[in-house]
C-alpha positions as CSV (number, residue, x, y, z in Angstrom):
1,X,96.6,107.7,111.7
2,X,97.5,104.7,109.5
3,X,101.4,102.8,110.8
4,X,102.9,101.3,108.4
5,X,105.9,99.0,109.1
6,X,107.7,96.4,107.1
7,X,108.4,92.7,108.0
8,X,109.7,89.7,106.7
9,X,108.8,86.0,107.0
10,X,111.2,83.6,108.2
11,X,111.9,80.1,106.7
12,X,108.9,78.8,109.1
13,X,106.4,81.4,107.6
14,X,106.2,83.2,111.2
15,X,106.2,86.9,111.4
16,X,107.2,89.2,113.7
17,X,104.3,92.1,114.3
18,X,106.1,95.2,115.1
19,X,105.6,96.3,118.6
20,X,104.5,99.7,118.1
21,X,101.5,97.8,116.2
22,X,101.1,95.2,119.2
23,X,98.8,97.1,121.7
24,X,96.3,95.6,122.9
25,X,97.7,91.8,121.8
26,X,98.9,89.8,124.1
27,X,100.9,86.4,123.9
28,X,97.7,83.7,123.3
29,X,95.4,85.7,121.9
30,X,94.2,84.9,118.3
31,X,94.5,86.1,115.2
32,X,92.4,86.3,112.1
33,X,94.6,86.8,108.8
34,X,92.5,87.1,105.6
35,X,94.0,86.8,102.0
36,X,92.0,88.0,99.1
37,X,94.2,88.9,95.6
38,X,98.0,88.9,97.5
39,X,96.4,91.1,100.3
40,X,96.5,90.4,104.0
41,X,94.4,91.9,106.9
42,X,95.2,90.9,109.8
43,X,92.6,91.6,113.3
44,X,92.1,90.1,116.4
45,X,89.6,87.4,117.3
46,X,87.8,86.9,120.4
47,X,85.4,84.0,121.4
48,X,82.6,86.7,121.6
49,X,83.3,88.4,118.3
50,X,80.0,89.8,117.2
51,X,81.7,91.6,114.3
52,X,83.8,88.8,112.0
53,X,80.8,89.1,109.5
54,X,81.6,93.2,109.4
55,X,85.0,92.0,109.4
56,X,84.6,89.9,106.4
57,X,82.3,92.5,104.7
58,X,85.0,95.1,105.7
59,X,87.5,92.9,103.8
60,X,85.3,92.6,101.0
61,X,85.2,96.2,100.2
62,X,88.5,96.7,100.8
63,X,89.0,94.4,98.1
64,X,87.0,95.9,95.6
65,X,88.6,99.5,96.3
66,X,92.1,98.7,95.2
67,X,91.1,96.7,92.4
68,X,88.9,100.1,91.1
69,X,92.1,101.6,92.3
70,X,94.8,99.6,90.3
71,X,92.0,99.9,87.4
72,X,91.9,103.6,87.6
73,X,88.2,103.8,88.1
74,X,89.2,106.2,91.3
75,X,88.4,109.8,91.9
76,X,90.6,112.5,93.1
77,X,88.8,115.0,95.4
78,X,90.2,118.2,97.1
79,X,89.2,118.2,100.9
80,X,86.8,120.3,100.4
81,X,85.0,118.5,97.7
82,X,85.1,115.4,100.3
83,X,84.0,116.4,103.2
84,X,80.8,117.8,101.0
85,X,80.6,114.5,99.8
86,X,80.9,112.9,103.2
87,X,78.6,115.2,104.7
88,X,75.9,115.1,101.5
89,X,76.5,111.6,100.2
């Protein structure tokens, strides 16, 4: 299930992460924040993260689905329809 919250920034750019979106992050740990086009994603890091190139790639896509989105090159499917296309491809 997607959470979506709102925030604001204070005068010292610092954000608050809302604590129902906290688990699992502890005071310390890292952060990586991406910007791409006025969008943020946010994850954390770890000194054995394996997966920041799948991150970045991740971010990548992301990126290119809301501006096909905000384009209107998107297509609306009923849930049957997708999960045929999940399923088939």
């Amino acid at each position: 299930m997607t959470n979506i919250n709102i925030i604001k920034m204070s005068s010292k750019g610092q954000i608050v992460i809302p604590l129902d979106m906290r688990k699992g992050i502890k005071e310390g740990d890292k952060l990586f924040i991406i910007q791409n086009e006025g969008k943020l994603i946010i994850k954390k890091a770890s000194e054995s993260d394996e997966n920041f190139q799948e991150d970045l790639e991740f971010a990548r896509r992301t990126e290119k689905a809301w501006k096909q989105i905000e384009e209107g090159k998107c297509k609306t499917y009923t849930l049957k329809e997708f999960k045929k296309k999940l399923i088939n491809g």
